[in-house]
C-alpha positions as CSV (number, residue, x, y, z in Angstrom):
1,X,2.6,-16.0,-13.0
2,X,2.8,-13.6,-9.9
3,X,6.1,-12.4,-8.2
4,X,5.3,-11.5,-4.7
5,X,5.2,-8.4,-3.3
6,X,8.0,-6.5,-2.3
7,X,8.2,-4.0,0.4
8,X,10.1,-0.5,0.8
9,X,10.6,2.3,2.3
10,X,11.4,6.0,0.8
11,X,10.7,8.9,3.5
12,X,7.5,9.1,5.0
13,X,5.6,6.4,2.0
14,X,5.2,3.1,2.2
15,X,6.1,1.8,-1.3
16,X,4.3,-1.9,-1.9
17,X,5.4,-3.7,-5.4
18,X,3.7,-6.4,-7.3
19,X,4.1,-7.9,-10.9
20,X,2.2,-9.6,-13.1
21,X,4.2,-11.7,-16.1
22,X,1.6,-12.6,-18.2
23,X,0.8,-9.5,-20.8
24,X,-2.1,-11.1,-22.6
25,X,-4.7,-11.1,-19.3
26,X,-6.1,-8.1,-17.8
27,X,-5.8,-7.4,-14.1
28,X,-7.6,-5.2,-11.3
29,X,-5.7,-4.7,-8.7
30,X,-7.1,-4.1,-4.8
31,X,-5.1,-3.2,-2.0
32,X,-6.2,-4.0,1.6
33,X,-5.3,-5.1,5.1
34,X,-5.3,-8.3,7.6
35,X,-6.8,-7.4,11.0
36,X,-6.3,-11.1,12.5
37,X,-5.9,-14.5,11.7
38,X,-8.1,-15.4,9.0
39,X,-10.1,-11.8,9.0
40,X,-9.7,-10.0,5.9
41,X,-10.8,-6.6,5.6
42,X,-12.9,-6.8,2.2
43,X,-13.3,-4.0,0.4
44,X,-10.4,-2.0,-1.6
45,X,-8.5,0.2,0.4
46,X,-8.5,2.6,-2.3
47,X,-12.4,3.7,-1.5
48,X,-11.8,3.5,2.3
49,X,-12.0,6.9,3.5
50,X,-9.1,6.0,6.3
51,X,-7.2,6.0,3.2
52,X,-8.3,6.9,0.1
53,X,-6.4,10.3,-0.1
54,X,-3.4,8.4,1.2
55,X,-3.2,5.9,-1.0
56,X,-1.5,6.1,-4.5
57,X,-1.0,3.7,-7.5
58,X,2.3,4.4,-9.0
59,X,2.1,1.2,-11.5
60,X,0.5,0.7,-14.5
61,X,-2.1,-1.8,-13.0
62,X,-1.2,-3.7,-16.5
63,X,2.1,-5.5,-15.1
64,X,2.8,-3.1,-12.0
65,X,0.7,-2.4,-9.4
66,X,3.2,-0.6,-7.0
67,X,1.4,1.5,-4.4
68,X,2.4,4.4,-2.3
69,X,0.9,4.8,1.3
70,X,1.8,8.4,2.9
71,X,1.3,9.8,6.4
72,X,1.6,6.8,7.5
73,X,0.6,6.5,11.6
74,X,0.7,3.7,14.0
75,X,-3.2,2.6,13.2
76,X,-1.5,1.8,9.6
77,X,0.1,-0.8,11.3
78,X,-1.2,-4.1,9.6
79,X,-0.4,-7.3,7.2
80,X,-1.5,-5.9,3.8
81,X,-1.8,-7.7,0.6
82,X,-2.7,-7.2,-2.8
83,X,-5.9,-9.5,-4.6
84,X,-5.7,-9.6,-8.2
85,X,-8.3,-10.8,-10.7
86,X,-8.3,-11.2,-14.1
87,X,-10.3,-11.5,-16.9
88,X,-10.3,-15.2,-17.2
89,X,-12.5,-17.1,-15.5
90,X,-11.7,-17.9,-12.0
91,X,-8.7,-15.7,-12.3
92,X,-8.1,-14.4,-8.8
93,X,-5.3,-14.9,-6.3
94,X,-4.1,-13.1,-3.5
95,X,-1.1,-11.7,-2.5
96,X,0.3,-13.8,0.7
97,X,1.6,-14.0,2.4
98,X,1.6,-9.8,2.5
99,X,3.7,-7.6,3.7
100,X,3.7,-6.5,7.4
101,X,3.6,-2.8,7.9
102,X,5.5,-2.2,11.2
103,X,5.5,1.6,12.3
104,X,8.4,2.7,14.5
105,X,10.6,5.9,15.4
106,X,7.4,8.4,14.7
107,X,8.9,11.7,14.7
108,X,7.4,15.6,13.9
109,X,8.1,17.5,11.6
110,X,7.8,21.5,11.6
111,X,9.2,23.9,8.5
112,X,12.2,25.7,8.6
113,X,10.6,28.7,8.6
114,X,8.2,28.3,11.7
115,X,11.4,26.9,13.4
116,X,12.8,30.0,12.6
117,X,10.5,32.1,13.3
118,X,10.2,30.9,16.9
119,X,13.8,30.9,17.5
120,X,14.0,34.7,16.9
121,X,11.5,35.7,18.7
């Protein structure tokens, strides 16, 4: 019924896919994060203010509930997963094993024109 979640990577966004198949049952999608073995961080991610104005669903939370997480820093780094539930009774699952959000190679970023700016000073 679920494909699992896929993982990847455009810019500075973290892009984080899943599918439903079934177009006859109603989903709600929540998106949050592993902080060890067996804890679970348990409310949606989407009403956390670490990343509410980060975090961005690009799917149509009918069959897609692809995600975009921006400015993404190395206290992002986490296993996140996806919990669905439906409107059937007992319908909820969970989205693991996740996917592991590894942040590497950080780099800055100034405009052109402040680069400028500087260089002919």
């Amino acid at each position: 019924m679920l494909q699992q979640c896929k993982a990847s990577t455009r810019g500075r966004a973290r892009f984080i896919r899943a599918r439903a198949r079934q177009s006859n049952l109603r989903f709600r999608f929540r998106f949050r994060f592993l902080q060890g073995v067996g804890d679970a961080h348990r409310s949606d991610l989407s009403n956390d203010t670490e990343y509410s104005q980060r975090l961005q669903y690009l799917g149509d939370k009918q069959q897609n509930c692809t995600i975009r997480l921006s400015h993404v820093t190395q206290k992002d780094e986490h296993m996140y997963y996806f919990r669905f539930t439906t409107n059937v009774t007992k319908g909820r699952w969970v989205g693991r094993p996740g996917v592991t959000l590894n942040v590497t190679d950080l780099q800055v970023e100034s405009p052109e024109r402040v680069t400028e700016e500087i260089q002919s000073v």
